[in-house]
N, C-alpha and C positions, 0 to 999 in steps of 0.2 A: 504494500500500500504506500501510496505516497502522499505526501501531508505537506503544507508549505512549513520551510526550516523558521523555528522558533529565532533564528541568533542571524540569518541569512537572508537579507531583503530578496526576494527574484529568484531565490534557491531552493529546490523539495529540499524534501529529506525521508529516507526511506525507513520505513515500522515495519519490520520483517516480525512476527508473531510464531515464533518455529521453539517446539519446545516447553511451551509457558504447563504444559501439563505433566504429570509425572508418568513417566514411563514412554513419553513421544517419540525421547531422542534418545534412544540405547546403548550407543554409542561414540566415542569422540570423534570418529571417522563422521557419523552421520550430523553430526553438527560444527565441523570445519568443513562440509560437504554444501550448507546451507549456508555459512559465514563467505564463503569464498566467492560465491556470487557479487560481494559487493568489496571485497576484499583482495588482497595478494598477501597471502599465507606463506611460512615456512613450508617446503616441502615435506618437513618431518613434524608439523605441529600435533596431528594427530597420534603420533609414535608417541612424542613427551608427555601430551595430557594423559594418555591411558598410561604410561609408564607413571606417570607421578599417581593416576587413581590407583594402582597396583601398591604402590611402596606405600600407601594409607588405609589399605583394607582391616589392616590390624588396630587401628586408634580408634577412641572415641570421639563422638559426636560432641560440637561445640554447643554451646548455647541460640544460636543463632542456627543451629541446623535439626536440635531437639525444638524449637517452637515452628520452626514451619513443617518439619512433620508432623508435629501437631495438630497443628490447622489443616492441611491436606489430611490427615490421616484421623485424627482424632487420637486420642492417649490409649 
């Protein structure tokens, strides 16, 4: 969708909505897939995001990640 830019007289700005639900984007491949349409990505970005999700499977959940599962999920 495109919107006139809030900060940019004469210039869109594009509201891509890809992801806003849990479970849409499965993937990091699948959402630097969607990003790159308006973007020039690292050729490896999708290697590093899922390598860094990998090296965090073991920690807990911050504060800011137990209340929006919250609200998505309920308690």
């Amino acid at each position: 969708m495109l919107r006139p830019h809030p900060h940019l007289t004469g210039e869109d700005e594009t509201v891509a909505w890809h992801g806003a639900h849990p479970g849409e984007l499965t993937t990091a491949a699948a959402a630097v897939t969607i990003a790159s349409r308006w973007a020039d990505l690292p050729a490896d970005l999708a290697i590093t995001l899922e390598t860094d999700r990998l090296m965090t499977l073991g920690q807990s959940d911050g504060e800011a990640q137990i209340a929006i599962k919250r609200r998505f999920f309920g308690d």
